[in-house]
N, C-alpha and C positions, 0 to 999 in steps of 0.2 A: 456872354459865353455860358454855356450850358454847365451847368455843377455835374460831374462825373460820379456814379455811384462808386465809393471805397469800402479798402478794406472794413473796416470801421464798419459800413453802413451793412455790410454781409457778412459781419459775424454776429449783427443784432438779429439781423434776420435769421439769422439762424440756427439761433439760443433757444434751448427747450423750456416751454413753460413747466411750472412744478406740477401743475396738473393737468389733466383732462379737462378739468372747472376752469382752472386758471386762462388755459387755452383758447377756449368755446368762449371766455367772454373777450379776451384782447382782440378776437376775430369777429366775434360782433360788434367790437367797438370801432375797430379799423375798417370794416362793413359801412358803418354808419357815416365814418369821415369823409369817406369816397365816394359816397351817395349824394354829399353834401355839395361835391365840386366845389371846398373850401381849400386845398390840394395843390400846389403848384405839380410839374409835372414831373420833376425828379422827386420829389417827394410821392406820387401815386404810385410808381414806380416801383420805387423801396415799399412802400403800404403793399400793394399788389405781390410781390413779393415774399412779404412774412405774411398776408395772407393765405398764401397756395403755401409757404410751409406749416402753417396753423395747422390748414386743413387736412395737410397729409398725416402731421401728428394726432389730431384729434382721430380721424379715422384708425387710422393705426394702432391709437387704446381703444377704440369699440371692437376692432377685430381680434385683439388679444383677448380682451372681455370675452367676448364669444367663442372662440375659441376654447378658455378658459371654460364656461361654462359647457361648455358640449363634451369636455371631459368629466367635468363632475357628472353630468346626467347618462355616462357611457353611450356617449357619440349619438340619444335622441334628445332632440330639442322638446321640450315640453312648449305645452303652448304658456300664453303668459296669463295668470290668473286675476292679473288686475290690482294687486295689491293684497289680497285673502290670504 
């Protein structure tokens, strides 16, 4: 009989990492898992799952970023210097 995804299993998935860093790499690491097909399939499942919520998070802080930034430089983007 198939393991049913619970409660449990969608409040992990759906716990914000502390950072954008933190984020980006649990997302590359559950990337990595699922590439592997080491994974049963309720587990890919749950993996596939708190990855689309990673990835909504992570974007999420680049568009605040940005955001953020486009009010500091009054709404024109500068180009990017490269590090200078």
């Amino acid at each position: 009989m198939p393991k049913t995804v619970t409660t449990k299993d969608m409040s992990a998935v759906q716990s914000e990492p502390a950072s954008y860093e933190t984020g980006a790499e649990e997302l590359e690491a559950l990337v990595r898992q699922m590439e592997s097909a080491q994974l049963p399939l309720d587990q890919l499942l749950v993996s596939y799952q708190r990855g689309a919520f990673l990835l909504s998070f992570c974007q999420g802080k680049l568009q605040a970023l940005e955001q953020q930034i486009s009010r500091i430089d009054n709404g024109q983007l500068k180009p990017w210097q490269g590090g200078k």
